[in-house]
PDB file of N, CA, C and O in Angstrom:
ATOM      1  N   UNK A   1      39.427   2.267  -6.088  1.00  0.00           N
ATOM      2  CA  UNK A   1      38.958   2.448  -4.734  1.00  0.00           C
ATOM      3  C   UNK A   1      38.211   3.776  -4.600  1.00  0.00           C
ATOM      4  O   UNK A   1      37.291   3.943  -3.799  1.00  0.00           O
ATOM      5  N   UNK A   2      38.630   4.621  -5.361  1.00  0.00           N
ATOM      6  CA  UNK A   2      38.160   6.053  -5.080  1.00  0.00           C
ATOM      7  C   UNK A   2      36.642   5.897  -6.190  1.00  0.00           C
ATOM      8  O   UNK A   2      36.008   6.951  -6.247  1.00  0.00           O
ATOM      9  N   UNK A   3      36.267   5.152  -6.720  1.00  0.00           N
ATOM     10  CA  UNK A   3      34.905   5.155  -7.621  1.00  0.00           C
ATOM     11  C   UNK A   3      33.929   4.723  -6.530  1.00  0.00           C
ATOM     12  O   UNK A   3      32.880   5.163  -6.059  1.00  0.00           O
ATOM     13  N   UNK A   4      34.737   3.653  -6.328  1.00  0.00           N
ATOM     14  CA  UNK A   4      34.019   2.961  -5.121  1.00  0.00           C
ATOM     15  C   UNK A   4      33.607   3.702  -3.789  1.00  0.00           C
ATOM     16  O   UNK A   4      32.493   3.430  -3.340  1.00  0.00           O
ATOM     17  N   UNK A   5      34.421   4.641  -3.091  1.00  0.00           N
ATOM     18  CA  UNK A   5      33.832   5.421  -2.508  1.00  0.00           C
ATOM     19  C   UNK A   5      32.996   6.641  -2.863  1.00  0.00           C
ATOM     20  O   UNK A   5      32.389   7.323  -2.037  1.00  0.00           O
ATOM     21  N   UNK A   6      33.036   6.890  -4.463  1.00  0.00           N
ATOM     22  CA  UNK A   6      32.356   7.865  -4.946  1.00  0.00           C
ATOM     23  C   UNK A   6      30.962   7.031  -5.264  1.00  0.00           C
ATOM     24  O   UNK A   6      29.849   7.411  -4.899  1.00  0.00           O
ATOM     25  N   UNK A   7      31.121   6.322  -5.704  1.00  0.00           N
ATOM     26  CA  UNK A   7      29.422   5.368  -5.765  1.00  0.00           C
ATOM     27  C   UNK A   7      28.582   5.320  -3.929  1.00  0.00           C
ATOM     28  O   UNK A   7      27.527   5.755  -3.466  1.00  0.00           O
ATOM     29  N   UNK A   8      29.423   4.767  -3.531  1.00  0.00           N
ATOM     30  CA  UNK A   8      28.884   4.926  -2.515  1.00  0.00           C
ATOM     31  C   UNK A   8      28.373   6.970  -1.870  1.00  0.00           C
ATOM     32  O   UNK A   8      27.205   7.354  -1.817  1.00  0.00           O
ATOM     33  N   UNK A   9      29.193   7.569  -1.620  1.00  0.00           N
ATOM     34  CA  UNK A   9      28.506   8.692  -1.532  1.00  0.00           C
ATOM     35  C   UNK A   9      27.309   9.065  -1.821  1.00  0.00           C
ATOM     36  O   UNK A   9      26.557   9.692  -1.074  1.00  0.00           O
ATOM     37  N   UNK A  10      27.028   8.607  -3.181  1.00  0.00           N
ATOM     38  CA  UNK A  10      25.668   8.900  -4.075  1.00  0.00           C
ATOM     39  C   UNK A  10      25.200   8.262  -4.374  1.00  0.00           C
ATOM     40  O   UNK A  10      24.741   8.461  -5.499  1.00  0.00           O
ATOM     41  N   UNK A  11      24.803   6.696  -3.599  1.00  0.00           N
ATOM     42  CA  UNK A  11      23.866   5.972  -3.265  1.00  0.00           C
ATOM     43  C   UNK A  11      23.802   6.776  -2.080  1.00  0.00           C
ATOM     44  O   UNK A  11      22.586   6.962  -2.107  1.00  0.00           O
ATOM     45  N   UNK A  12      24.166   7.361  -1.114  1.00  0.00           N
ATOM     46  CA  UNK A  12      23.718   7.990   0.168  1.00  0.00           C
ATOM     47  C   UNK A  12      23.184   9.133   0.203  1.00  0.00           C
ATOM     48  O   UNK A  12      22.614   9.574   1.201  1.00  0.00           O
ATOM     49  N   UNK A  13      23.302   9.726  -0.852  1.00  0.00           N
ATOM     50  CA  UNK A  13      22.987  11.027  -0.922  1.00  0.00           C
ATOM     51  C   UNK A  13      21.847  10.901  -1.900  1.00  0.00           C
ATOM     52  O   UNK A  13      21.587  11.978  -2.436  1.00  0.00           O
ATOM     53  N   UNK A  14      21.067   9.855  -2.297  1.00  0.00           N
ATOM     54  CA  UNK A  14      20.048   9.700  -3.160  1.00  0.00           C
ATOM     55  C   UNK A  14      18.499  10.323  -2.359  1.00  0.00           C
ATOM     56  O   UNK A  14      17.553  10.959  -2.823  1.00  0.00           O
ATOM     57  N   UNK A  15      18.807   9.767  -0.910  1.00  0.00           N
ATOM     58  CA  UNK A  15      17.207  10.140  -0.426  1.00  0.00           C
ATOM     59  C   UNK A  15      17.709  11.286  -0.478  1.00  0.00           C
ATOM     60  O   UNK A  15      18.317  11.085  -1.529  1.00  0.00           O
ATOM     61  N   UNK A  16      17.972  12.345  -0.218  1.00  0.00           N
ATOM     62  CA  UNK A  16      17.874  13.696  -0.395  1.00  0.00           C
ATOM     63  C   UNK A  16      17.371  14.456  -0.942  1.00  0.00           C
ATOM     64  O   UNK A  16      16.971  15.535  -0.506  1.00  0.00           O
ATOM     65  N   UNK A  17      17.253  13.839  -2.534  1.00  0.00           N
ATOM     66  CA  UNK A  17      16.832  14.053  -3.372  1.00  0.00           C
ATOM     67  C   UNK A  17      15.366  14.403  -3.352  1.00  0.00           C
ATOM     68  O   UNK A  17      14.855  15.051  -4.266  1.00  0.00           O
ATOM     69  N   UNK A  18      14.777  14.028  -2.438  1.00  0.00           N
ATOM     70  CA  UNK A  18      13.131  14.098  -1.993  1.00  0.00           C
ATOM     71  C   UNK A  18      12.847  15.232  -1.247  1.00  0.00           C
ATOM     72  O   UNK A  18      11.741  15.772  -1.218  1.00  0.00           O
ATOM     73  N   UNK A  19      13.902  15.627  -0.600  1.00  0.00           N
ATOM     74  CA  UNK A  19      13.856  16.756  -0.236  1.00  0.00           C
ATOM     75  C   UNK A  19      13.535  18.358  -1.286  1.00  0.00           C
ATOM     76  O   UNK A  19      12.897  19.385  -1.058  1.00  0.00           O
ATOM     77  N   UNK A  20      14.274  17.916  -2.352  1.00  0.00           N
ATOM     78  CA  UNK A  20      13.713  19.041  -3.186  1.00  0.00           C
ATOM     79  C   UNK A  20      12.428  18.938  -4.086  1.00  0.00           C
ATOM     80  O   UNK A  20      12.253  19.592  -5.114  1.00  0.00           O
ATOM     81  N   UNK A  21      11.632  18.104  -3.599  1.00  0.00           N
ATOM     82  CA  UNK A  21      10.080  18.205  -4.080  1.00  0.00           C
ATOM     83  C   UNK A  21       9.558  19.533  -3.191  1.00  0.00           C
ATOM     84  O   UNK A  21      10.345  20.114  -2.444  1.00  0.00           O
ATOM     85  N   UNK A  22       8.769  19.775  -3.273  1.00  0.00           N
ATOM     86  CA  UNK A  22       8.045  20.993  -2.683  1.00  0.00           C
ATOM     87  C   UNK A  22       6.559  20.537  -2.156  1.00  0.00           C
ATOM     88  O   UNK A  22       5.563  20.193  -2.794  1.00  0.00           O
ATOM     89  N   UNK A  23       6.773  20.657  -0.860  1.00  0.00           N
ATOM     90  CA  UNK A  23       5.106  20.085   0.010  1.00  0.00           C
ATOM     91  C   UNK A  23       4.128  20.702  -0.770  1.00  0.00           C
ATOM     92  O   UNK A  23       4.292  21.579  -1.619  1.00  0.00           O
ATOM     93  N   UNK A  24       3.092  20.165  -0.404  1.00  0.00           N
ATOM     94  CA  UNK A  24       1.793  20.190  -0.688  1.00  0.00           C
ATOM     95  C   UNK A  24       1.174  19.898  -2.290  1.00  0.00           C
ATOM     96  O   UNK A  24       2.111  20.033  -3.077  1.00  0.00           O
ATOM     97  N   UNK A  25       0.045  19.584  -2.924  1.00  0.00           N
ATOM     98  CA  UNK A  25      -0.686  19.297  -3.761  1.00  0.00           C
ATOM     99  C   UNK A  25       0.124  19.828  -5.115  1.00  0.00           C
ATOM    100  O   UNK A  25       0.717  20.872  -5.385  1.00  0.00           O
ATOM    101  N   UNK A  26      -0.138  18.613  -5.820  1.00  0.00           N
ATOM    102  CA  UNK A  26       0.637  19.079  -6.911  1.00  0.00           C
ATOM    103  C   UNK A  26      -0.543  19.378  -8.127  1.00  0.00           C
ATOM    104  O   UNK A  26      -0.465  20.428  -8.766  1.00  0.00           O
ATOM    105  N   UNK A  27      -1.603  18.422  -8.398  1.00  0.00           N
ATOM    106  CA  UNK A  27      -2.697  18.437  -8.951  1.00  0.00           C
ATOM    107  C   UNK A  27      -3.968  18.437  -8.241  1.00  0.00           C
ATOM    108  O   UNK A  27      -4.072  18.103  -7.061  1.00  0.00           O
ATOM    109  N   UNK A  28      -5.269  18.951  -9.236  1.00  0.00           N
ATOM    110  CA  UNK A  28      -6.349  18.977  -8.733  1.00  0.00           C
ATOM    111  C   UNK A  28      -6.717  17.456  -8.267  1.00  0.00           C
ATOM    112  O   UNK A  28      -7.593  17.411  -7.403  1.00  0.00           O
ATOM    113  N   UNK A  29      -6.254  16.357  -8.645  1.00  0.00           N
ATOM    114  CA  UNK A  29      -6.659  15.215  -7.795  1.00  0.00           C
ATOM    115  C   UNK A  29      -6.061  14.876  -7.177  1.00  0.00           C
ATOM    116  O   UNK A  29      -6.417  13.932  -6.472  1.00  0.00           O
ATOM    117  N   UNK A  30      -4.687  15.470  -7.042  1.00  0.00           N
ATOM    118  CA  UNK A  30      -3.879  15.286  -5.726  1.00  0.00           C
ATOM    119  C   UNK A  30      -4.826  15.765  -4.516  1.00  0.00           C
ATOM    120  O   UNK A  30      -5.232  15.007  -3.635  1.00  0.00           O
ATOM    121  N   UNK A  31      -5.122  17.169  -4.608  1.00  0.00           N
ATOM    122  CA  UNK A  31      -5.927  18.170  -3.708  1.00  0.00           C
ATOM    123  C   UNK A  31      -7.255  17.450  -3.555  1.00  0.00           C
ATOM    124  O   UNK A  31      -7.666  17.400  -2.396  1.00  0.00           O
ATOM    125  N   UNK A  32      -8.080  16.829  -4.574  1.00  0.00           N
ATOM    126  CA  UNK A  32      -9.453  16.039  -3.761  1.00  0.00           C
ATOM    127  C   UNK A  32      -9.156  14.726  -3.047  1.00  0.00           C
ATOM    128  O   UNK A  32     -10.057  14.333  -2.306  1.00  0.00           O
ATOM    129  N   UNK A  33      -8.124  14.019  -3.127  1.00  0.00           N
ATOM    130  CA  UNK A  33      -7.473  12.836  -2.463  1.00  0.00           C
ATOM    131  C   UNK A  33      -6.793  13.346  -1.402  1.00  0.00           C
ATOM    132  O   UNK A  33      -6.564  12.485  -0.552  1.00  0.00           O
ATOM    133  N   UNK A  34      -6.388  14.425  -1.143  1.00  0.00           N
ATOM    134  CA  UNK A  34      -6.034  14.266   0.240  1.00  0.00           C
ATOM    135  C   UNK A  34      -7.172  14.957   1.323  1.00  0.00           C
ATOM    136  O   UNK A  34      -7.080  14.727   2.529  1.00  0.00           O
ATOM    137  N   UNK A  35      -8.492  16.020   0.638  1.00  0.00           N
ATOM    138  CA  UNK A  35      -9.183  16.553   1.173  1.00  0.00           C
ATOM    139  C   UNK A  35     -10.122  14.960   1.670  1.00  0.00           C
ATOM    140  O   UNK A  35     -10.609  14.899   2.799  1.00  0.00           O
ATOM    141  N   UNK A  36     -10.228  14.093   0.942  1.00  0.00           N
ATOM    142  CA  UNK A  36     -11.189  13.277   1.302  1.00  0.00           C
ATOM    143  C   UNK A  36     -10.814  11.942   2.360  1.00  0.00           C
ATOM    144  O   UNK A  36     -11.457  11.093   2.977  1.00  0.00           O
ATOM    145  N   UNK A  37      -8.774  12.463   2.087  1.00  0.00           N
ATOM    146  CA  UNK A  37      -8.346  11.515   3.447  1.00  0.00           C
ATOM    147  C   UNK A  37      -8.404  12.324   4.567  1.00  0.00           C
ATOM    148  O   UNK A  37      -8.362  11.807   5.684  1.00  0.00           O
ATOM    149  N   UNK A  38      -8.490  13.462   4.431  1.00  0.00           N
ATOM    150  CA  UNK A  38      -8.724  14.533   5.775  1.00  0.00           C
ATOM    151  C   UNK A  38     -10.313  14.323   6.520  1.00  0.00           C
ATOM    152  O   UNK A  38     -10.808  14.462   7.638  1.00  0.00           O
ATOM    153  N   UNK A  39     -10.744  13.907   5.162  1.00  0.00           N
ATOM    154  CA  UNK A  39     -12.444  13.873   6.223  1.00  0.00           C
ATOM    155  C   UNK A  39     -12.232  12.271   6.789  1.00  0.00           C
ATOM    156  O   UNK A  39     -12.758  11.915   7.844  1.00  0.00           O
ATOM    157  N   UNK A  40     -11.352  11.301   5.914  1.00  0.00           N
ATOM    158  CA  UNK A  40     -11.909  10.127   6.722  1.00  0.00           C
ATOM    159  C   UNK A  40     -10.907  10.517   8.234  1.00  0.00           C
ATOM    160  O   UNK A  40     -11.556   9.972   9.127  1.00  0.00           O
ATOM    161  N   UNK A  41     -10.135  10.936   8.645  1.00  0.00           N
ATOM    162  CA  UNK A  41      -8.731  10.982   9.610  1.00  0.00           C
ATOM    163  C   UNK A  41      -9.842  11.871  10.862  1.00  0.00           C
ATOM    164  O   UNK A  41     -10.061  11.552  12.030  1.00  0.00           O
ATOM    165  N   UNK A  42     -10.261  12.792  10.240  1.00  0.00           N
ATOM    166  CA  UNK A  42     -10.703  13.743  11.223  1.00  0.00           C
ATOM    167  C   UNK A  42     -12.544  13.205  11.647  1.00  0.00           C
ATOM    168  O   UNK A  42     -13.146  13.702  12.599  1.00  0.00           O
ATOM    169  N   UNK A  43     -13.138  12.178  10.754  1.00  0.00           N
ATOM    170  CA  UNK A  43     -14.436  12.197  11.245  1.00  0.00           C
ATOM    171  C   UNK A  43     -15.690  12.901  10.634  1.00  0.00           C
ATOM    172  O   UNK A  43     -16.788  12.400  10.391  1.00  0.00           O
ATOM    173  N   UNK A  44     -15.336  13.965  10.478  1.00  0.00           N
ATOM    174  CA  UNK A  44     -16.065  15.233  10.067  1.00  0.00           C
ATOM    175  C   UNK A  44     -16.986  14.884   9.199  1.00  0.00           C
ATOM    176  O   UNK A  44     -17.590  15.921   8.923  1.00  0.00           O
ATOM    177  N   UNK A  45     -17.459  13.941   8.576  1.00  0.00           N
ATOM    178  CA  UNK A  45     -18.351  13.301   7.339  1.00  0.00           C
ATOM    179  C   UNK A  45     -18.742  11.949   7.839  1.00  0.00           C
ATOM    180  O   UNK A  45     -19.299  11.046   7.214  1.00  0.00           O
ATOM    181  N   UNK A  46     -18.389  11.976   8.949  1.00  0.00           N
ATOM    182  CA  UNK A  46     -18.799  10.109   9.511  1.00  0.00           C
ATOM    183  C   UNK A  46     -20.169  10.478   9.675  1.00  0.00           C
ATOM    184  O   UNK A  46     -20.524  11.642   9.859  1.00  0.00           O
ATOM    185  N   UNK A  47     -21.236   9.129   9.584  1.00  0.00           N
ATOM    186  CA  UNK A  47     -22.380   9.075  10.195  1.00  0.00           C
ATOM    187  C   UNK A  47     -22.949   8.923  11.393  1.00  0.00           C
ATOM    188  O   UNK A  47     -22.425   8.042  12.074  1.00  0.00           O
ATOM    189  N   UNK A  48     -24.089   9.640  12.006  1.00  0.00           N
ATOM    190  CA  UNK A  48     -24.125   9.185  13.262  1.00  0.00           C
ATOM    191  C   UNK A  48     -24.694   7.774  13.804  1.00  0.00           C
ATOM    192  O   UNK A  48     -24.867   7.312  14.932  1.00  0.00           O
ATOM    193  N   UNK A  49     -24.927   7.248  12.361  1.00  0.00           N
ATOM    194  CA  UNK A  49     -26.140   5.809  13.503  1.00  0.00           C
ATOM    195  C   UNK A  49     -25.140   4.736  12.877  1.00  0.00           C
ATOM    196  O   UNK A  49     -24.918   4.225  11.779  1.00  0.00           O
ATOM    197  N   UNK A  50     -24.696   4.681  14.090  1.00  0.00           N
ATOM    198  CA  UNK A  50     -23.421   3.079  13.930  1.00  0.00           C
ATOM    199  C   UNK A  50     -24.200   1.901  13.676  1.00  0.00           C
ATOM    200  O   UNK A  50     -25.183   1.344  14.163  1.00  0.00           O
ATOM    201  N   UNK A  51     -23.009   1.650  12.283  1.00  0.00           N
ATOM    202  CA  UNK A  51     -23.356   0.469  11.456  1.00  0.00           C
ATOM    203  C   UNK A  51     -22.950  -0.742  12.265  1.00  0.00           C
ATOM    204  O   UNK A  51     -21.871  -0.830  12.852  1.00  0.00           O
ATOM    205  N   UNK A  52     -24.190  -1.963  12.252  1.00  0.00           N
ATOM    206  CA  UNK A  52     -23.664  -3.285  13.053  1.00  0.00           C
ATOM    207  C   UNK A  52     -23.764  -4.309  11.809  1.00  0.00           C
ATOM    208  O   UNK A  52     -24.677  -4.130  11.003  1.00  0.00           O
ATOM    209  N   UNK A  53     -22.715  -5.546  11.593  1.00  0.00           N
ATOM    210  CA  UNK A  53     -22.845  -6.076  10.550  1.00  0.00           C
ATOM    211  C   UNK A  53     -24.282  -7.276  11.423  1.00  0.00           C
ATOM    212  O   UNK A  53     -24.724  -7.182  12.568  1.00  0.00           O
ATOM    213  N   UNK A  54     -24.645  -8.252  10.369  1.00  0.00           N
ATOM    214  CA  UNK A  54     -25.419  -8.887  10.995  1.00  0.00           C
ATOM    215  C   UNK A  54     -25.130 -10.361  11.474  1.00  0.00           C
ATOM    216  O   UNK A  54     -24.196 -10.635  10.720  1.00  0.00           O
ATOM    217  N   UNK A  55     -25.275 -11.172  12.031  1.00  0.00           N
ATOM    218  CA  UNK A  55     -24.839 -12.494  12.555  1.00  0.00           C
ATOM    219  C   UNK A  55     -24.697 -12.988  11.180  1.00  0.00           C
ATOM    220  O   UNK A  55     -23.681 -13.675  11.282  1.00  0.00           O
ATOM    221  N   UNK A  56     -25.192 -13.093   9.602  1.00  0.00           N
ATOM    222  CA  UNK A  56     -24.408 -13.911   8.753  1.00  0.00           C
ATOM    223  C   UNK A  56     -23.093 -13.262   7.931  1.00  0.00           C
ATOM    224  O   UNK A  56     -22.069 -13.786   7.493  1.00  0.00           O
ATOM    225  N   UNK A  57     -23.517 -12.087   7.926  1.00  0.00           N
ATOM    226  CA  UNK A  57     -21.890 -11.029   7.788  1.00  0.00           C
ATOM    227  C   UNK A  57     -21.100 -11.822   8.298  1.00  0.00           C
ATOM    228  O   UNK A  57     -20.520 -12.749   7.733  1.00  0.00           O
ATOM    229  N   UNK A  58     -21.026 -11.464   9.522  1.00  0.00           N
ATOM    230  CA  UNK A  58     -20.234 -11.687  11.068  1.00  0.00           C
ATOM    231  C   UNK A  58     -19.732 -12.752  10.571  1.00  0.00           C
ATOM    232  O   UNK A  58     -18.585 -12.625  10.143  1.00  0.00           O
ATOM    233  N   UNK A  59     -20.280 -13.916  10.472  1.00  0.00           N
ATOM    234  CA  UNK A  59     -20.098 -15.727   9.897  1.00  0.00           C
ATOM    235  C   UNK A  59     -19.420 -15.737   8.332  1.00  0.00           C
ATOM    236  O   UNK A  59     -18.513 -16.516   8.038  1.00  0.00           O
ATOM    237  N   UNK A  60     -19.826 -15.045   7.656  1.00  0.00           N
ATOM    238  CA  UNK A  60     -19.215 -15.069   5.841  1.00  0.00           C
ATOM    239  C   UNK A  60     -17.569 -14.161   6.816  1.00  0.00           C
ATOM    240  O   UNK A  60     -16.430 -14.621   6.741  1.00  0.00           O
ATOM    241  N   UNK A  61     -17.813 -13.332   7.336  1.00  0.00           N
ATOM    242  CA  UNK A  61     -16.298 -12.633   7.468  1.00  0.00           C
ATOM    243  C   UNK A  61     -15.309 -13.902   8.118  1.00  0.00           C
ATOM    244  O   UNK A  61     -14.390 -14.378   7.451  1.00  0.00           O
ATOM    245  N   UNK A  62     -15.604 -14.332   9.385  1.00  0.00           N
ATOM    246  CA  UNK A  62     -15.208 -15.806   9.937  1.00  0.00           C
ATOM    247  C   UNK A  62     -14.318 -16.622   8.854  1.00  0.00           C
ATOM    248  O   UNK A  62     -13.105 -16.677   8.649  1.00  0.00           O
ATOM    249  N   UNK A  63     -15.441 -17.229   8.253  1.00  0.00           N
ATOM    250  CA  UNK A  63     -15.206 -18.198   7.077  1.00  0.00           C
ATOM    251  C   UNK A  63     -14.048 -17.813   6.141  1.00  0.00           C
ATOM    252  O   UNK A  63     -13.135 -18.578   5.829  1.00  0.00           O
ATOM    253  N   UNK A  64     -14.207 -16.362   5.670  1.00  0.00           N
ATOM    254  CA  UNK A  64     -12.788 -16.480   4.953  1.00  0.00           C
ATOM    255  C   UNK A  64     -11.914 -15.880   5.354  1.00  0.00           C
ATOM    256  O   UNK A  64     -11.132 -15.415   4.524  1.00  0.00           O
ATOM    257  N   UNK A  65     -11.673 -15.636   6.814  1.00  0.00           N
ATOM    258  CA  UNK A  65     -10.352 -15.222   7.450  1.00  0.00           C
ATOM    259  C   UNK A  65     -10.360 -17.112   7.608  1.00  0.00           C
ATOM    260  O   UNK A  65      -9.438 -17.622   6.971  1.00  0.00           O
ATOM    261  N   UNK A  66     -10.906 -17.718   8.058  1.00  0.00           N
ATOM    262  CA  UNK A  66     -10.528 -19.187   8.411  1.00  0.00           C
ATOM    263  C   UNK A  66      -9.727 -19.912   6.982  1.00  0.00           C
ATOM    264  O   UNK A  66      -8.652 -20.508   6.923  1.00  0.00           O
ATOM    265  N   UNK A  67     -10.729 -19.588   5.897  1.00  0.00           N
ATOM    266  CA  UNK A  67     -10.225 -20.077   4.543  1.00  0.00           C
ATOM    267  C   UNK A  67      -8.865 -19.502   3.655  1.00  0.00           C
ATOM    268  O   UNK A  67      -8.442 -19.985   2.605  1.00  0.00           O
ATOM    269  N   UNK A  68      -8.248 -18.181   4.493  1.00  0.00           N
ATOM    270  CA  UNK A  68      -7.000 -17.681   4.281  1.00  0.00           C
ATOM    271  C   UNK A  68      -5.772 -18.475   4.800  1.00  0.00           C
ATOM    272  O   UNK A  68      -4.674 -18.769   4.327  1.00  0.00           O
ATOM    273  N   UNK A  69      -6.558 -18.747   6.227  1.00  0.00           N
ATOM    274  CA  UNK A  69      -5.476 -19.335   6.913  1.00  0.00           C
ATOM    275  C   UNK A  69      -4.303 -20.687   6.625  1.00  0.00           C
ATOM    276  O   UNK A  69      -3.136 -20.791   7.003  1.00  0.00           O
ATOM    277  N   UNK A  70      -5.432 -21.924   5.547  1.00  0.00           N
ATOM    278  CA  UNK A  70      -5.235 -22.922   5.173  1.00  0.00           C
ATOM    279  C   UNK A  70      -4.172 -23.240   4.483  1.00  0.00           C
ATOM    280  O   UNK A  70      -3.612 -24.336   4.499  1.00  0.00           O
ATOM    281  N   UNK A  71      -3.797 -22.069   3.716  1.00  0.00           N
ATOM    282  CA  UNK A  71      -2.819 -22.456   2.833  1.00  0.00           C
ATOM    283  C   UNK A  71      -1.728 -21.355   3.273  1.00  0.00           C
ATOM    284  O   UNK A  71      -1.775 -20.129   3.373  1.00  0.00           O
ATOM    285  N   UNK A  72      -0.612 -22.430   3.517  1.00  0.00           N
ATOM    286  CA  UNK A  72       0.394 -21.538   4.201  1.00  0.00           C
ATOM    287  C   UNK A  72       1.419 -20.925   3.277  1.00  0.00           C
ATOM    288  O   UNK A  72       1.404 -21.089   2.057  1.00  0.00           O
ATOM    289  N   UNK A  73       2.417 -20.122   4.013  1.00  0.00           N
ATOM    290  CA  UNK A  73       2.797 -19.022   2.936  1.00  0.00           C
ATOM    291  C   UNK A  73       4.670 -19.543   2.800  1.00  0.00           C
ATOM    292  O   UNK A  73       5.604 -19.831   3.550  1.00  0.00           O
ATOM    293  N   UNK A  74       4.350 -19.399   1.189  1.00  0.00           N
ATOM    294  CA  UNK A  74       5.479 -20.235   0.637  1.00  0.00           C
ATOM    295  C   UNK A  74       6.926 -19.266   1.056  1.00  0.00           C
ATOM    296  O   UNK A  74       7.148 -18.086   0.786  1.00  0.00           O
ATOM    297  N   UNK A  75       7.822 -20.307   1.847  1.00  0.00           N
ATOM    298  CA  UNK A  75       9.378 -19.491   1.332  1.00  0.00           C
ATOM    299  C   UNK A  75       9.929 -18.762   0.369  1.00  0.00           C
ATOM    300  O   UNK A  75      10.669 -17.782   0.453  1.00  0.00           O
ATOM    301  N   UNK A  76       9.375 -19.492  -0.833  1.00  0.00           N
ATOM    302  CA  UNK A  76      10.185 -18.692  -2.090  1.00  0.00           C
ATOM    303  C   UNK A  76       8.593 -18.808  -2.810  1.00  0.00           C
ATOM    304  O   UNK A  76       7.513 -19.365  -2.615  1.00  0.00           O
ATOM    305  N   UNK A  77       9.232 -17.918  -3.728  1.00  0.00           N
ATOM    306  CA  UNK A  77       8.418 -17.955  -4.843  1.00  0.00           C
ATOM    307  C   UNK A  77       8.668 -18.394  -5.942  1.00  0.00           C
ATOM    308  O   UNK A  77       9.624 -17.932  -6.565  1.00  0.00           O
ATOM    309  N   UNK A  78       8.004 -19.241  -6.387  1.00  0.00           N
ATOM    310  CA  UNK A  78       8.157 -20.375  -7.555  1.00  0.00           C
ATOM    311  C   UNK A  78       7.562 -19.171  -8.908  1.00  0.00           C
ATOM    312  O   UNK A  78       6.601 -18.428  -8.709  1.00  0.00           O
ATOM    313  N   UNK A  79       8.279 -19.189 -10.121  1.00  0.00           N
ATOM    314  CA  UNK A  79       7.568 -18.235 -11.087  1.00  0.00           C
ATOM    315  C   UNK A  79       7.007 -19.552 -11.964  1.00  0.00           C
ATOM    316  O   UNK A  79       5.930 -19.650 -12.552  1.00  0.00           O
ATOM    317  N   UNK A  80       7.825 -20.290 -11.885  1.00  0.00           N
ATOM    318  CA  UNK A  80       6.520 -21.549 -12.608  1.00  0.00           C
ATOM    319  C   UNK A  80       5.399 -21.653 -12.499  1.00  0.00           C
ATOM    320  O   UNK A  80       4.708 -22.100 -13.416  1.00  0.00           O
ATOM    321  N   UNK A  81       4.809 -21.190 -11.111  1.00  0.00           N
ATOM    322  CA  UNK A  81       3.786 -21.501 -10.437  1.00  0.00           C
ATOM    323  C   UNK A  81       2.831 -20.373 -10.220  1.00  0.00           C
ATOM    324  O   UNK A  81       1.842 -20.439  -9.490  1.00  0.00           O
ATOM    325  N   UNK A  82       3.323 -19.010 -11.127  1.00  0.00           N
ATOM    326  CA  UNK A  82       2.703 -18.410 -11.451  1.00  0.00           C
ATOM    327  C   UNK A  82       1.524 -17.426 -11.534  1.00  0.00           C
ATOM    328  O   UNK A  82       2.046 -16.511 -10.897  1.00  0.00           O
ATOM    329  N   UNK A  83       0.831 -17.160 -11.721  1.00  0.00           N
ATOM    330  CA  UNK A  83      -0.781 -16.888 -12.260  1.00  0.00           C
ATOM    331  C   UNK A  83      -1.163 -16.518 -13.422  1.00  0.00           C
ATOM    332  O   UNK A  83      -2.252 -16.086 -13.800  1.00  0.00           O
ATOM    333  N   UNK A  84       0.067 -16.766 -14.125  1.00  0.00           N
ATOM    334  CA  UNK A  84       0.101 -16.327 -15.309  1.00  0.00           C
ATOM    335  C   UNK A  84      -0.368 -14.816 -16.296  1.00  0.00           C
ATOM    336  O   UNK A  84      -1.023 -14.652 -17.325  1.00  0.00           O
ATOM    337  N   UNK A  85       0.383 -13.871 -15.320  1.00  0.00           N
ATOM    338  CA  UNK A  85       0.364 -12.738 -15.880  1.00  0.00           C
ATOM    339  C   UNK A  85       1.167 -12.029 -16.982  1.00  0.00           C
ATOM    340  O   UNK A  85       2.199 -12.552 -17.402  1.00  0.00           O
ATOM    341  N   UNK A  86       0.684 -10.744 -17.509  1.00  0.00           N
ATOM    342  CA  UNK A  86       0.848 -10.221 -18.748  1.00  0.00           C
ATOM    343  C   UNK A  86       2.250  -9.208 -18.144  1.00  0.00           C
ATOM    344  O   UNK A  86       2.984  -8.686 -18.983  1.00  0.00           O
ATOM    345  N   UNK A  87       2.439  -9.065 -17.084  1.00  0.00           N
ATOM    346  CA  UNK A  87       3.352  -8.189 -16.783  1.00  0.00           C
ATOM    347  C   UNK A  87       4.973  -8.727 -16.708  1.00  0.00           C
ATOM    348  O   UNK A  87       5.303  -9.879 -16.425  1.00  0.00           O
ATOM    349  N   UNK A  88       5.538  -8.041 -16.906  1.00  0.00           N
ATOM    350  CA  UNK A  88       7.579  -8.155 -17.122  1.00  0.00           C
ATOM    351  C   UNK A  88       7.559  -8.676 -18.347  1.00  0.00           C
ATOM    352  O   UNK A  88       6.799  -8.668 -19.315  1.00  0.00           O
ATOM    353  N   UNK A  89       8.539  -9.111 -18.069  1.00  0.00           N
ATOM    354  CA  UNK A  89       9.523  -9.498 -19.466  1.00  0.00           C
ATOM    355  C   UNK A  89      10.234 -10.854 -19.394  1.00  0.00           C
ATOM    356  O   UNK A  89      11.192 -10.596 -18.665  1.00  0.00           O
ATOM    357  N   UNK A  90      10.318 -12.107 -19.716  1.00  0.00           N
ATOM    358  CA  UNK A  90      11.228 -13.221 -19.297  1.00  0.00           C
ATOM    359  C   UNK A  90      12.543 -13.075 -20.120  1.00  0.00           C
ATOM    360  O   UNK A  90      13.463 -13.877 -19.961  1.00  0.00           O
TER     361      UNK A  90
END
């Protein structure tokens, strides 16, 4: 009983653990990935002449939000059914 409440403790005390990372940039592409989510958040690099898509855009975008819709979304997931990827392990 007493493991059992000791497991549990430290499954609870796991997020914490994030706490001792230390904010801010850890690498130089950490630091250009967040400078370049700062320009999209703030604007500051947007253009001024607003983009309009055109009436067959507009229609191709339509079409495959319509062609998403068709096939509905399975309860489970069948691994038979696959896509036959290279990833895990059976």
């Amino acid at each position: 009983m007493k493991l059992h409440y000791l497991a549990s403790l430290t499954l609870l005390a796991l997020p914490l653990t994030v706490l001792a990372i230390e904010p801010g940039p850890s690498s130089k592409a950490q630091q250009e990935t967040e400078h370049w989510l700062g320009l999209q958040v703030s604007g500051q690099a947007a253009s001024p002449t607003v983009q309009q898509a055109t009436f067959a855009e507009r229609e191709l975008a339509l079409q495959r939000l319509l062609e998403s819709k068709k096939f509905a979304i399975p309860e489970k997931f069948d691994e038979d059914s696959a896509g036959g990827g290279s990833g895990g392990s059976k």
